[in-house]
Structures are given as C-alpha cells and as structure tokens.
Backbone as CSV, one residue per row, in Angstrom:
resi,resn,N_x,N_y,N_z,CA_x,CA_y,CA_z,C_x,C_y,C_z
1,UNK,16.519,14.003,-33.378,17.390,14.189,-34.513,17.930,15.604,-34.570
2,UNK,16.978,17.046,-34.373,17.922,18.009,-34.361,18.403,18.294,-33.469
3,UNK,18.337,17.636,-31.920,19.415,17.641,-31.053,20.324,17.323,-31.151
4,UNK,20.756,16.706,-32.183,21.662,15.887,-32.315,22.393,16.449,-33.616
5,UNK,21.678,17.263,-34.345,22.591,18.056,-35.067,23.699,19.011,-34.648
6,UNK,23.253,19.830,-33.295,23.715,20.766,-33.083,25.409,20.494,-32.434
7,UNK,25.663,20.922,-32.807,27.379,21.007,-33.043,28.255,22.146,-32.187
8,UNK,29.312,21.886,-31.182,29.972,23.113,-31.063,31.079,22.706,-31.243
9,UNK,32.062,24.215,-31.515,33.118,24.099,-32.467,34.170,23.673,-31.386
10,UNK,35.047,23.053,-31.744,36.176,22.595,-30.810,35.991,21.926,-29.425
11,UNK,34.633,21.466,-29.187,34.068,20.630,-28.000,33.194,19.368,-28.455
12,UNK,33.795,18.139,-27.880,33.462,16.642,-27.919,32.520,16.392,-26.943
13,UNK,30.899,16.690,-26.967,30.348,16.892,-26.262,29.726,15.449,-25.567
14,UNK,30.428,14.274,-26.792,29.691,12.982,-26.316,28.349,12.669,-26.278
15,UNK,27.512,13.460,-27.145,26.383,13.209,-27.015,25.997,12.610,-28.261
16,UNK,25.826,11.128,-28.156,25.770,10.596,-29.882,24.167,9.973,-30.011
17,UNK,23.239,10.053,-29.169,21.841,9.343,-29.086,21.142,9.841,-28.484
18,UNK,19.857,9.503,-29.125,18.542,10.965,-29.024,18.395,10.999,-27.226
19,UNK,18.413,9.588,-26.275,18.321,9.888,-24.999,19.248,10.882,-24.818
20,UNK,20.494,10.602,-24.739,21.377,11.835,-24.137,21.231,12.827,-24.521
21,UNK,20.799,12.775,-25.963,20.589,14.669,-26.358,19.148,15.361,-25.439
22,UNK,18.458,14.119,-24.823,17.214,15.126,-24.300,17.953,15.203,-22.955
23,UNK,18.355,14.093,-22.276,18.630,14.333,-20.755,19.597,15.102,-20.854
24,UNK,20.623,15.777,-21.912,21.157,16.901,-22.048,20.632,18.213,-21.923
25,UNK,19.519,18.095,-22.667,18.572,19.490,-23.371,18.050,20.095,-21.359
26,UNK,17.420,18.528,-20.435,16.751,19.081,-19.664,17.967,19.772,-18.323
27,UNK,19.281,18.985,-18.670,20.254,19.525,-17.531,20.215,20.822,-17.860
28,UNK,20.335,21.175,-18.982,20.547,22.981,-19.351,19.442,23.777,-19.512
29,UNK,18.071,23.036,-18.998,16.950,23.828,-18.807,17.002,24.018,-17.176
30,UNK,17.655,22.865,-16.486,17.780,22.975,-14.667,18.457,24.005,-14.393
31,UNK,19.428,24.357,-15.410,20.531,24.937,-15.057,20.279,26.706,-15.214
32,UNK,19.308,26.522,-16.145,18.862,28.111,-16.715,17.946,28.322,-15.560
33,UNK,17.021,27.659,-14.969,16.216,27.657,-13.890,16.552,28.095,-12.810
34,UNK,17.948,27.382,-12.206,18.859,27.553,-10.984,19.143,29.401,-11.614
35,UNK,19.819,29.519,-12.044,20.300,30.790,-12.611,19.315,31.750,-12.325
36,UNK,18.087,31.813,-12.749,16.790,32.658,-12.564,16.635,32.493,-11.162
37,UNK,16.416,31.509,-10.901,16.239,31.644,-9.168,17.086,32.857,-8.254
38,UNK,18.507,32.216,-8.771,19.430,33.437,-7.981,18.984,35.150,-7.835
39,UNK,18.534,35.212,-9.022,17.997,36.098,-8.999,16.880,36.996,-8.863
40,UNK,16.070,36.125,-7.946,14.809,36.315,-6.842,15.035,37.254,-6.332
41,UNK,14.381,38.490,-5.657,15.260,39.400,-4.698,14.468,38.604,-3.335
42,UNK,15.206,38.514,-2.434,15.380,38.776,-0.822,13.894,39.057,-0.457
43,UNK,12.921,38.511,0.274,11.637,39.333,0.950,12.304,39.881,2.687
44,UNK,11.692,40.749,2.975,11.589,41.345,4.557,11.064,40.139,5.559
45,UNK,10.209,39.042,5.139,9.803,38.381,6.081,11.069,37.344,6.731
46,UNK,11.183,36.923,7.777,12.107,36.607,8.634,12.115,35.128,8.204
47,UNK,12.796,34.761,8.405,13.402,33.076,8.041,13.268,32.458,9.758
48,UNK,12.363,31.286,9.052,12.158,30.507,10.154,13.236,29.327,10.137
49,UNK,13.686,28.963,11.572,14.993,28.168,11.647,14.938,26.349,11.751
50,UNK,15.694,25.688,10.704,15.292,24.494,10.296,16.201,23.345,11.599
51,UNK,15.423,22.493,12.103,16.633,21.447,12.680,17.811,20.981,11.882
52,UNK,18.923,20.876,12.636,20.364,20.291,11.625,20.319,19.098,12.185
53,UNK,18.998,18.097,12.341,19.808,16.344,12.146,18.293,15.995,11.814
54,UNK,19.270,14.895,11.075,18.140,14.577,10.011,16.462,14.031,10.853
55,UNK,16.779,13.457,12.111,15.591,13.222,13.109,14.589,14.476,13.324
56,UNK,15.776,15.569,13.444,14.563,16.890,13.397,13.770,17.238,12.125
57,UNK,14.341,17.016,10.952,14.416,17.443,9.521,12.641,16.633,9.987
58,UNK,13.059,15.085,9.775,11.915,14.455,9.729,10.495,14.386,10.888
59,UNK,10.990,14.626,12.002,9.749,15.101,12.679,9.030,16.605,12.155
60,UNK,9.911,17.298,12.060,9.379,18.703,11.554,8.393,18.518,10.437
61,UNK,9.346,17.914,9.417,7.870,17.308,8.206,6.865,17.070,8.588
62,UNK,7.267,15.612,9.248,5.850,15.102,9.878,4.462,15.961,10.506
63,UNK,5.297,16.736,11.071,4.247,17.458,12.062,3.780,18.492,10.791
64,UNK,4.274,18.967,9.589,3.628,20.239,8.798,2.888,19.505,7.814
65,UNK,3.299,18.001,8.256,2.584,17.267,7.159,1.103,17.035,7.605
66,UNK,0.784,16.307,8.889,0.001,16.139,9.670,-0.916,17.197,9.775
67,UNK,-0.673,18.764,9.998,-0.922,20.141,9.814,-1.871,20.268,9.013
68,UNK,-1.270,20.275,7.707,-1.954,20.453,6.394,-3.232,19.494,6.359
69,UNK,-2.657,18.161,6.351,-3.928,17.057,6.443,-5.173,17.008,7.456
70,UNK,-4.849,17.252,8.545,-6.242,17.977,9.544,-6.377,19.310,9.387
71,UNK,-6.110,20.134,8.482,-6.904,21.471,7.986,-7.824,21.172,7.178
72,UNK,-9.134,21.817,7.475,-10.730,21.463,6.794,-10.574,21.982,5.621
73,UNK,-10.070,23.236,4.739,-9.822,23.107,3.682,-8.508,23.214,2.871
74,UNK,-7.378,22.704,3.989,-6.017,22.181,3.622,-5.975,20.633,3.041
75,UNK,-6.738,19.975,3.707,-6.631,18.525,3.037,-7.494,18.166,1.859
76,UNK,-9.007,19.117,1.472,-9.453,18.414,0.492,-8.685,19.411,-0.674
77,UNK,-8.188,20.278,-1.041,-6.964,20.828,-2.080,-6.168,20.098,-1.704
78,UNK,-5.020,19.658,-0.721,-4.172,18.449,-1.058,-3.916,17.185,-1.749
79,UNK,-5.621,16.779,-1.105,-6.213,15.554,-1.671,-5.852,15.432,-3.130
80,UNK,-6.823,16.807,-3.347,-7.041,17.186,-4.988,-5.849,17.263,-5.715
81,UNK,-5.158,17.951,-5.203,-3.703,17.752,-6.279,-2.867,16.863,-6.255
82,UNK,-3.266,16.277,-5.242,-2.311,14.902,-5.017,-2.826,13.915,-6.090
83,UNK,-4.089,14.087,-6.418,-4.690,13.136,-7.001,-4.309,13.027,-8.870
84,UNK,-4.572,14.581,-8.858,-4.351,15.473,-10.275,-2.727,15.263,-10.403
85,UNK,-2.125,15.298,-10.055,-0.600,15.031,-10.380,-0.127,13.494,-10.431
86,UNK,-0.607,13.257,-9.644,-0.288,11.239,-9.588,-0.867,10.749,-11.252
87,UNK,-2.655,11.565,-11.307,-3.292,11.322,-12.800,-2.061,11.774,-13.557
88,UNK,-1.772,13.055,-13.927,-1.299,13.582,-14.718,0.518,13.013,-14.672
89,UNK,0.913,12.415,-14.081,2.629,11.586,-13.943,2.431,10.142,-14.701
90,UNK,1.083,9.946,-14.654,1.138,8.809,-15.606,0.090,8.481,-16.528
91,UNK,-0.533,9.933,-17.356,-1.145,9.781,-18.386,-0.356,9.556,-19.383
92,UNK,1.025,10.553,-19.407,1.972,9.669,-20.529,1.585,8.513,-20.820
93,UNK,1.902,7.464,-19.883,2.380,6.333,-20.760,0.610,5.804,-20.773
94,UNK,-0.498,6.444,-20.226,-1.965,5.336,-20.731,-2.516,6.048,-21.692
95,UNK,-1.608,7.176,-22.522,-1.913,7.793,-23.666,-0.829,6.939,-24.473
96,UNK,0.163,6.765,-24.603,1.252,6.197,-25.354,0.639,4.586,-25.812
97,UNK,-0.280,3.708,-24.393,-0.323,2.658,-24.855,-1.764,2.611,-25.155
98,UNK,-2.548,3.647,-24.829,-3.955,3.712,-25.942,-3.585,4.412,-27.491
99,UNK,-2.751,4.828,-27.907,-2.604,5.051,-29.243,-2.395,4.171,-29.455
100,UNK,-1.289,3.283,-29.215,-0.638,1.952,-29.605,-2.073,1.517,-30.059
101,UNK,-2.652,0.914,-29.348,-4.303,-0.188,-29.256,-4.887,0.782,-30.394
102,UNK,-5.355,2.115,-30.398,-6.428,2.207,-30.591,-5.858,3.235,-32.069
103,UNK,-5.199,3.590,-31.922,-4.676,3.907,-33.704,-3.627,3.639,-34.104
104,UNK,-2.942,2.931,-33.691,-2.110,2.363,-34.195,-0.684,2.966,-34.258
105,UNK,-0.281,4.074,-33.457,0.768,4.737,-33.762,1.659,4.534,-32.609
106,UNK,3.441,4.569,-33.178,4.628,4.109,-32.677,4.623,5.486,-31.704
107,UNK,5.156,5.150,-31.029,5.708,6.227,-29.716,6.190,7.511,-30.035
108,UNK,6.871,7.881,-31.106,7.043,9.556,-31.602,5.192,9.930,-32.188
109,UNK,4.769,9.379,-32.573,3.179,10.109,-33.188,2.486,10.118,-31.841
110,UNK,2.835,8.833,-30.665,1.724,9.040,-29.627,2.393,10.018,-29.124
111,UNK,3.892,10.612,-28.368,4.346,10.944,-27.958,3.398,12.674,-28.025
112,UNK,3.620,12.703,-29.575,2.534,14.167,-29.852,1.151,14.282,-29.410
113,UNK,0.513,13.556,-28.905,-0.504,13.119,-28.630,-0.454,13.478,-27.308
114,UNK,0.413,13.607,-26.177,0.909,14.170,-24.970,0.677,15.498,-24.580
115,UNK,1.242,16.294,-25.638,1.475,17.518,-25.583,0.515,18.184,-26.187
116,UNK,-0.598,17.129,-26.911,-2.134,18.013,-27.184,-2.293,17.601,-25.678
117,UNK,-2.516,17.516,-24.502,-2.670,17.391,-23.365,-2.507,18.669,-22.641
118,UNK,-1.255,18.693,-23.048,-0.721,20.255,-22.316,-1.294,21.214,-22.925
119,UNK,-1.556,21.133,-24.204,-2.103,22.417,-24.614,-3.596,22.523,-23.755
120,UNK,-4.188,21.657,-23.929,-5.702,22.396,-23.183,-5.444,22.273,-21.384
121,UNK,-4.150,21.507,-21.056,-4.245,22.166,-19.714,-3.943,23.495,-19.067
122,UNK,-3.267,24.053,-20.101,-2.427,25.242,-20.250,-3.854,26.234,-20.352
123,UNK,-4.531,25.920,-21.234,-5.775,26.594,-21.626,-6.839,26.564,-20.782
124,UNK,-7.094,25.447,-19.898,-8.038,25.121,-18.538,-7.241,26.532,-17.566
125,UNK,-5.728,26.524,-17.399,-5.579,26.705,-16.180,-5.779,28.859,-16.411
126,UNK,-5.130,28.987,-17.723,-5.387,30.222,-17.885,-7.315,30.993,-17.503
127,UNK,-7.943,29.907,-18.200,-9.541,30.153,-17.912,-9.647,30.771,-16.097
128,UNK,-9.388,29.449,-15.510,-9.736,29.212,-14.486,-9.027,30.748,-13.288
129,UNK,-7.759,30.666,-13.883,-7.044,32.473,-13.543,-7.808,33.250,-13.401
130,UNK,-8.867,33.066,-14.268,-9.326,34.876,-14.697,-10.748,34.811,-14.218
131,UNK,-11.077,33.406,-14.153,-12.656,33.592,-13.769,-12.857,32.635,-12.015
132,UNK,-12.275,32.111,-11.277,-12.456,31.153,-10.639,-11.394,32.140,-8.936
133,UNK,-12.729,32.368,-8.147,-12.107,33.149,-6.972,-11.441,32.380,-5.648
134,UNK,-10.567,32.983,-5.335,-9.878,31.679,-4.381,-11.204,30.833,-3.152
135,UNK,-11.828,31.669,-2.816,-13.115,31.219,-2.259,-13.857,30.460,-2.481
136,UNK,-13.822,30.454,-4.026,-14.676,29.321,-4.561,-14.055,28.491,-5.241
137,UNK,-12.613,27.885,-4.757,-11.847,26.981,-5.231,-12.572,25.592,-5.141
138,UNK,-13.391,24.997,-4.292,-13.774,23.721,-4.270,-15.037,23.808,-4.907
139,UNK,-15.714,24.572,-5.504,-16.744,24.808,-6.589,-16.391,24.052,-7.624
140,UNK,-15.431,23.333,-8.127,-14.281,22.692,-9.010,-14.032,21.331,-8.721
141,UNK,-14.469,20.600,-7.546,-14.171,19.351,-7.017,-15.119,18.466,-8.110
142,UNK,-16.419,19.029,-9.072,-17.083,17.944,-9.592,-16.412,17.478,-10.536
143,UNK,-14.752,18.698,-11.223,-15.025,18.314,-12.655,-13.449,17.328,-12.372
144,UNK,-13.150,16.726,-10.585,-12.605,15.750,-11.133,-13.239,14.435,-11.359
145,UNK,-14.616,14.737,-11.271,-15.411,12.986,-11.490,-15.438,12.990,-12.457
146,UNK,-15.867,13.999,-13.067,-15.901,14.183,-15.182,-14.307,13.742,-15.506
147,UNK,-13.496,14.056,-15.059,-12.014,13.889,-15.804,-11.960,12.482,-15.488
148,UNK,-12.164,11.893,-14.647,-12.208,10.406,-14.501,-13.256,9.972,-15.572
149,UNK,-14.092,10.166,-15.638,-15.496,9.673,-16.439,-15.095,9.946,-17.606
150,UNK,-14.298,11.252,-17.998,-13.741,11.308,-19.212,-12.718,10.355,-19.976
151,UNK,-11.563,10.212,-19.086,-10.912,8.944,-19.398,-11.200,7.690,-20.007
152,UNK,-12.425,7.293,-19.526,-12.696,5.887,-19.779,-13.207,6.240,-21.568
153,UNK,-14.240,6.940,-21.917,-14.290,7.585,-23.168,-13.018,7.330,-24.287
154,UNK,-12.059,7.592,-23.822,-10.592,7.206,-24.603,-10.840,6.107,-25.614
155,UNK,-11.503,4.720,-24.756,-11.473,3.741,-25.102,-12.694,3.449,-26.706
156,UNK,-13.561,4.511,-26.774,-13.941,4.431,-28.121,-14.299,5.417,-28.909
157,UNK,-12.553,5.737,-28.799,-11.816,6.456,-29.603,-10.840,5.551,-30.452
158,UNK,-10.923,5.722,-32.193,-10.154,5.652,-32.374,-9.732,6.272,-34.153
159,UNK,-9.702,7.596,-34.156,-9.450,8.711,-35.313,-8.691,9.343,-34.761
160,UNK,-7.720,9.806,-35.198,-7.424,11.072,-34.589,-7.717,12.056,-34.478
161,UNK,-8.424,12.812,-35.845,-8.955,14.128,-35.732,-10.230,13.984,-34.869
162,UNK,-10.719,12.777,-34.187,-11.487,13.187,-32.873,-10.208,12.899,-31.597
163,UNK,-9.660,12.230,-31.445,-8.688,12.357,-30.081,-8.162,13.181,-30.075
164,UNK,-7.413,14.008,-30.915,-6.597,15.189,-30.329,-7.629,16.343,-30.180
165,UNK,-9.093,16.500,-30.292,-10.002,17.460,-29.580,-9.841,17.081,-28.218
166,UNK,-10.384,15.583,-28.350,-10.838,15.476,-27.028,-10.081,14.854,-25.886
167,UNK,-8.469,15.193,-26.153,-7.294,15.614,-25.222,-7.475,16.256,-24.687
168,UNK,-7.542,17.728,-25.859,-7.455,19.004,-25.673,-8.494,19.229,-24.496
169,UNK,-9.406,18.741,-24.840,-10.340,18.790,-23.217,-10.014,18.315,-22.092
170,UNK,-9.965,17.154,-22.758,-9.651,16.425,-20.817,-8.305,17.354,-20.276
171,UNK,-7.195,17.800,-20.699,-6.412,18.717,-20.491,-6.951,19.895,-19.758
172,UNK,-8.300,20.589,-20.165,-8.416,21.588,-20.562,-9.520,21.840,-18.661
173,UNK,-10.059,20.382,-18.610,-10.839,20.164,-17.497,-9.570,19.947,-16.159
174,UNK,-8.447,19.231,-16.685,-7.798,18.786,-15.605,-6.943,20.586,-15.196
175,UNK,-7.113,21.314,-16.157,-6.032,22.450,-15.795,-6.967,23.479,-15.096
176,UNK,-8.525,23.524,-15.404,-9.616,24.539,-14.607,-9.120,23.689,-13.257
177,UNK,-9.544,22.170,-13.065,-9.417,21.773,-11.578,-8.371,22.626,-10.894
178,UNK,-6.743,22.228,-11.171,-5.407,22.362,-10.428,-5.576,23.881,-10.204
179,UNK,-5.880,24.453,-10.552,-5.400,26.338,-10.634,-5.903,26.097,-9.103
180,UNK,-7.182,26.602,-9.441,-8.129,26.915,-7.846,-7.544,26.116,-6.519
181,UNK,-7.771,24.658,-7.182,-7.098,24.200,-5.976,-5.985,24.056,-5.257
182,UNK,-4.672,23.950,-6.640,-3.523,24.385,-5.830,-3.356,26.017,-5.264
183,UNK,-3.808,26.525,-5.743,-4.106,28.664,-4.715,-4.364,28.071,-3.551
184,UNK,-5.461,27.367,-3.390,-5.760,27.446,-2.057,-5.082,26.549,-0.938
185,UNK,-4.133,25.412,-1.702,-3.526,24.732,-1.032,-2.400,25.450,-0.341
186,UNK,-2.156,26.588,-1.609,-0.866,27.367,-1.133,-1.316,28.257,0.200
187,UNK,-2.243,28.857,-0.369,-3.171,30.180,0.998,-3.125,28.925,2.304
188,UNK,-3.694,28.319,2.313,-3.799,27.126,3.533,-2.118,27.060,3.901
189,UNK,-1.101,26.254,3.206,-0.069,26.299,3.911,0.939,27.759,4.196
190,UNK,0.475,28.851,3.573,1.168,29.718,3.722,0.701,30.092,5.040
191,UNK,-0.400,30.239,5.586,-1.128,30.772,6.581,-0.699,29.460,8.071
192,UNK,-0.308,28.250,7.792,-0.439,27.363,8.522,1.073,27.132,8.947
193,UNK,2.063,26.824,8.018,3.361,26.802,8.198,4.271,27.459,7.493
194,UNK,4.104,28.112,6.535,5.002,28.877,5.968,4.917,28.511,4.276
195,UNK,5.103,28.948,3.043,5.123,28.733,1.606,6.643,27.499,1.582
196,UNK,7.334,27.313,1.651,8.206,26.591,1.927,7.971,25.351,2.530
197,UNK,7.696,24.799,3.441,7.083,23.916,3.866,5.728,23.237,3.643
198,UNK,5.445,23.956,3.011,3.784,24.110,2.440,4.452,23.000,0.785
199,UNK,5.354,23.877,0.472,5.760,22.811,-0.942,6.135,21.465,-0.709
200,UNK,6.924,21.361,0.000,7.755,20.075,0.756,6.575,19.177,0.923
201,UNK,5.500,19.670,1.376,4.957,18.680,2.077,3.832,18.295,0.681
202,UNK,3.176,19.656,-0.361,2.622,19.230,-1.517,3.549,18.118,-2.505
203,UNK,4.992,18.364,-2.560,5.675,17.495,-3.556,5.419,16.510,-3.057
204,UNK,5.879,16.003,-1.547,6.237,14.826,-1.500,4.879,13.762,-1.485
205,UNK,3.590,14.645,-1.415,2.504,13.863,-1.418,2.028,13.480,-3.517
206,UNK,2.523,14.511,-4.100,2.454,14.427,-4.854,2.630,12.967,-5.972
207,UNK,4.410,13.478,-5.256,5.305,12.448,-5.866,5.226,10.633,-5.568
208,UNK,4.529,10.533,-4.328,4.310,9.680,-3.791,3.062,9.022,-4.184
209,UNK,1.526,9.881,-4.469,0.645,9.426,-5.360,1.076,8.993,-6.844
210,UNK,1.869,9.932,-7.973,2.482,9.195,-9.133,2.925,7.871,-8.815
211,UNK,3.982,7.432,-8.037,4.469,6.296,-7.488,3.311,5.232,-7.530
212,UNK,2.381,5.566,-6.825,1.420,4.665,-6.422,0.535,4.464,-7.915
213,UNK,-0.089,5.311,-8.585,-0.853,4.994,-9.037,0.043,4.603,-10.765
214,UNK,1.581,5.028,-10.773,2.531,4.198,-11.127,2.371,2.634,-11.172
215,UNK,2.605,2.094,-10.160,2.634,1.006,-9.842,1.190,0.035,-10.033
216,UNK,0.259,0.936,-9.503,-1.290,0.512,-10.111,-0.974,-0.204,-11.269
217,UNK,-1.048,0.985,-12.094,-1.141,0.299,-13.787,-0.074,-0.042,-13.783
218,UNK,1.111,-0.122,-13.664,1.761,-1.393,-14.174,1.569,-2.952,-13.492
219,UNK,0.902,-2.595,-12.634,0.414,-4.168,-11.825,-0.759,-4.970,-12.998
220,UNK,-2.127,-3.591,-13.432,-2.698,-3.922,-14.394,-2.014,-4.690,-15.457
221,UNK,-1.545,-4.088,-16.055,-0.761,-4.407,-17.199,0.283,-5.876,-17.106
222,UNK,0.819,-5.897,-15.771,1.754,-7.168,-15.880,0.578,-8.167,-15.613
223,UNK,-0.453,-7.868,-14.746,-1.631,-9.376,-14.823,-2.358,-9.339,-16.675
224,UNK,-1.840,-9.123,-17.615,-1.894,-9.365,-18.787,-3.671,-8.592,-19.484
225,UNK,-3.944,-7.523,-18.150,-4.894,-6.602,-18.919,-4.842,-5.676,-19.990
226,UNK,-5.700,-5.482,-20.719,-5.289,-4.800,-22.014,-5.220,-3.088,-21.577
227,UNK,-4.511,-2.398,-22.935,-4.895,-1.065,-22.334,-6.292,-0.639,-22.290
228,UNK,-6.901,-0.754,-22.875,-8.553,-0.325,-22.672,-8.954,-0.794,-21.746
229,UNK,-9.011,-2.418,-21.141,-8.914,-2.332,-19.534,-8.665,-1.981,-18.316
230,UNK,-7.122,-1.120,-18.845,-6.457,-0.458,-17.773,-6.814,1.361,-17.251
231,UNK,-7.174,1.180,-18.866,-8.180,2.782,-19.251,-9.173,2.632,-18.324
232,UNK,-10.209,1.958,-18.283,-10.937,1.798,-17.607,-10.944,1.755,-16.214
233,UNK,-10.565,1.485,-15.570,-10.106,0.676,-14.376,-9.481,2.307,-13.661
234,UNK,-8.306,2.580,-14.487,-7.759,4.331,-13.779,-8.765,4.952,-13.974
235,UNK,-9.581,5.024,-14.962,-10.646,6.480,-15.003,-12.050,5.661,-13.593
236,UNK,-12.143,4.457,-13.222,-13.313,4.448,-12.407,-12.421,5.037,-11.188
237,UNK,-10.847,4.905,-10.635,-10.377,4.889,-9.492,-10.321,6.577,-9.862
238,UNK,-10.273,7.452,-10.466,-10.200,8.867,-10.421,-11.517,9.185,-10.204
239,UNK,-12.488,8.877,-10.556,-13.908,9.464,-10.584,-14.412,9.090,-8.918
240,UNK,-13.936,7.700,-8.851,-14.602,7.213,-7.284,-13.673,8.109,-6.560
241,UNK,-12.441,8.320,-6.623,-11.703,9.198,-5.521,-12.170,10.751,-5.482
242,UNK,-12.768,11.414,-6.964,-13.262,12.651,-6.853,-14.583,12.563,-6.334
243,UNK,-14.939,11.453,-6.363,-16.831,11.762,-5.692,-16.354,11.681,-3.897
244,UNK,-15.544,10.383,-3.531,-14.735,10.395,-2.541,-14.530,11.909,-1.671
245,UNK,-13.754,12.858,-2.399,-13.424,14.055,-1.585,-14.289,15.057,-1.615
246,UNK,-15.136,14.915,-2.528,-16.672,15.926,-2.794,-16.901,15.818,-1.600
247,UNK,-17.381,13.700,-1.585,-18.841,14.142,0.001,-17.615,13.694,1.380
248,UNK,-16.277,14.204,1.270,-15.213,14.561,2.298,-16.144,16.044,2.687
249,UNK,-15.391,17.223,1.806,-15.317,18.380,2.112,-17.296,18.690,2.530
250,UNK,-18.329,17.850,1.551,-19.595,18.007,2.537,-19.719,17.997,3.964
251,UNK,-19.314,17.018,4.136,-19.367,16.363,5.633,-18.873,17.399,6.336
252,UNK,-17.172,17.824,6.008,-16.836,19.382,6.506,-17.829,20.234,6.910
253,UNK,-18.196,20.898,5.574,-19.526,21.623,5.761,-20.827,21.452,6.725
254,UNK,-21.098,20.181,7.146,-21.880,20.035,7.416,-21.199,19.895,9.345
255,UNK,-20.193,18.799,9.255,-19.910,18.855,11.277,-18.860,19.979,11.485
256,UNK,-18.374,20.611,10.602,-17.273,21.490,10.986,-17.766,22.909,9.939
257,UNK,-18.889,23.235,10.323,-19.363,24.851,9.374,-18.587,25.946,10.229
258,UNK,-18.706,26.288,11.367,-17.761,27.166,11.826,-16.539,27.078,11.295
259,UNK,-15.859,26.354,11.530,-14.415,26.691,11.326,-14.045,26.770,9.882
260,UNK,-15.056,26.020,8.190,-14.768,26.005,7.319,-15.405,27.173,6.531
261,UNK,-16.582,27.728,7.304,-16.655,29.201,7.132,-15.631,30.345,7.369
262,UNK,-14.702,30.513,8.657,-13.749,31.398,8.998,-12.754,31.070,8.158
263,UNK,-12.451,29.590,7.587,-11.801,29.247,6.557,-11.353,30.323,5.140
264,UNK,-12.952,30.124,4.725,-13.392,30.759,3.284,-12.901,32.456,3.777
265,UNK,-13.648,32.868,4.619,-13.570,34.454,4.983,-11.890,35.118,4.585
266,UNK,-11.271,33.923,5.328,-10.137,34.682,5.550,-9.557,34.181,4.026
267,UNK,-9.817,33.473,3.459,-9.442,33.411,1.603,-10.358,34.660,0.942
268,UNK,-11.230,34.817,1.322,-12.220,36.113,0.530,-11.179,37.504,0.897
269,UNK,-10.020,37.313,1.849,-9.467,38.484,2.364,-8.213,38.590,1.015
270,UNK,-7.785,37.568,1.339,-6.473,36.994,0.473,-6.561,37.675,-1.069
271,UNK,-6.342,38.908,-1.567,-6.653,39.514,-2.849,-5.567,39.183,-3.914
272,UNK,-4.599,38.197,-3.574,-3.323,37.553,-4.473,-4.474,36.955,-5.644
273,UNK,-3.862,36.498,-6.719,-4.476,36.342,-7.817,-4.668,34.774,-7.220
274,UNK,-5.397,33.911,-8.303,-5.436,32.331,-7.739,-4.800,31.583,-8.559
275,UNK,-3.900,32.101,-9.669,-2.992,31.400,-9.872,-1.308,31.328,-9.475
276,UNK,-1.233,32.181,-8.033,-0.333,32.287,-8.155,0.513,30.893,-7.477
C-alpha cells in the first residue's frame, strides 16, 4: 500500500498493484547495486582469460566445478551451503504454510514471520564474525543437525509470542553455520580457481539445491500431506544430510589427514576476516 502511494509528478509510472510496486521497488534496488559495483576500484591481480564459445564456457565450469567438489575441505563447505541456501530458498513458503495451520494467519502476518528469520540470521552471522576462526570453520557442521532437528519443533508451536523467539533462533543457528562455512568455501576456491569462478560454481550449486528441495515439498504437498507433515519430513532430510557431511569430512580426517591438515595450515595463514 505505501508503494503504491508514492507518486511522481508528471510521470505515468503504470504501477497500479502491490506486485508491480514490489517487482518495481527490487528493479531499483538491482539498479542501485549495478551502480555501486561500477564503482569497485580495479585490483593489480591479472585477469584470467575466459573461452568465447559456449562449449568452452561449459567445460571450463565443469572442470572448476569438479575442482571444488574433490577438494577435502572445498566440498564439505560447498555441501554446507548448498544445503543452507536450498533450506533457506524455501523456508518462506514452510513458514507461510505453518502459520496458516498453526496460528492461523493470512500471508501479510506470516509474511512478518519471515523476516523474524532474518533478524536472528543476521545476528548468528554477526556472532559467528567475531568469534569463529577460518580454521575452525567445520567446528559448526553439528549445528546443521540442530537446525534440522529444530525445524520439526515448529510443529508444536502454536502462539506467537513463542514462534517469533524461536525463529529468531533457528535464524540465529542457521546464520553462525553459513559465515564460517561460506569463508572457507571462498579461501578454498580462491586458492583453487580464482574468487570468480569460485562464485559461479557456489551459485549454481546453490540455486540448483533450492530447485530441488523446491520441488521436494511441493511434491509433499501435491500427494495431499499436511504442512506439519511436510515440516517434518524437510527438518528429518536437513538433519540426516548434516549428520551425512559431519561423518563425510570424518572420514576425510581420518583416510586423507595429510592433505586436510596442510588444508587447515594454509587457512590458519589466511588473516582476512571470516566473514568476508
């Protein structure tokens, strides 16, 4: 509604409904973004040279993709954020349709209910900044079994002045996880193929877990499971996938200690902050 107030003088901006006023609001947040970018300065380090057809484009991926995934502590931080972002692309809507169920509120009250989310992830990730050393980034792998284990909890909930605490947490757990582990995903691909390629290859795994675990719950949901079923069901597949990459990166430890020791060393060197 007050997007939709705002008015400029002598311009028909066509924007008469709350969708267009947001997919408005976010073009001119892309746009302020692009703008800031430009104004990055230039680094000294040399630009590495990209294939011009799209066959090279895509083997090149492949191979920095492949890279990352057989690095001993490139793939279990991949894992991890792949996992944490796919969670976090579609807690929206298993927060939107556990309010629905479980207090009863239309999509603008759950909608707020979202963004107590962000607040304690915002608040996890600041913690985790100041106290959590890039070295000991996978010191952090337990609390994605808790954020799974936490989830299911949702389901008997239903006050609000207890759910929006205990958002604020699960937020607050999912934002300690991401810090540490995306640093080190970055240190791993910066050191392996470059910060640039290192993203390419985090988005698209990213984007590709949301997709999937997208499609999960709405598969739930169209075989006529309830949301507290579906609650259930995502928080056992997050907890089994975080115990999953725990006794991954053990096993590391245990047939590959050389190389996941020289690993750590050369992150104990790395004095960049760990959120960067």
């Amino acid at each position: 509604g007050m997007l939709l107030s705002i008015d400029l003088p002598m311009i028909d901006t066509g924007i008469d409904t709350p969708p267009e006023a947001a997919i408005a609001s976010l073009v001119g947040l892309y746009v302020l973004a692009a703008l800031f970018n430009l104004r990055i300065p230039r680094t000294t380090a040399p630009l590495q040279p990209f294939a011009h057809s799209v066959v090279g484009l895509v083997r090149d991926f492949s191979a920095c993709n492949s890279r990352l995934w057989q690095d001993k502590l490139g793939q279990i931080s991949l894992a991890t954020t792949t996992l944490f972002w796919g969670v976090s692309g579609n807690l929206r809507y298993i927060v939107l349709a556990w309010a629905a169920a479980a207090l009863g509120y239309g999509t603008q009250q759950a909608s707020s209910l979202v963004g107590v989310v962000a607040i304690g992830t915002a608040a996890g990730a600041v913690v985790a900044s100041l106290y959590c050393r890039l070295d000991r980034a996978t010191s952090v792998i337990p609390l994605g079994i808790v954020m799974g284990v936490t989830v299911i909890f949702m389901n008997f909930i239903h006050n609000v002045w207890v759910a929006a605490p205990f958002l604020v947490f699960l937020g607050a757990i999912g934002g300690y996880l991401v810090v540490p582990m995306n640093a080190l995903l970055q240190h791993r691909g910066h050191n392996l193929m470059g910060a640039g390629r290192s993203i390419a290859v985090q988005n698209f795994n990213e984007q590709a877990c949301i997709l999937g675990l997208g499609a999960f719950y709405t598969a739930m949901t169209r075989f006529g499971l309830s949301a507290f079923g579906a609650i259930t069901i995502f928080g056992l597949v997050v907890a089994g996938t975080m115990w999953w990459i725990r006794r991954w990166h053990q096993r590391n430890l245990v047939e590959h200690q050389d190389e996941v020791e020289q690993l750590l060393d050369l992150a104990r060197t790395d004095h960049l902050p760990v959120d960067r």
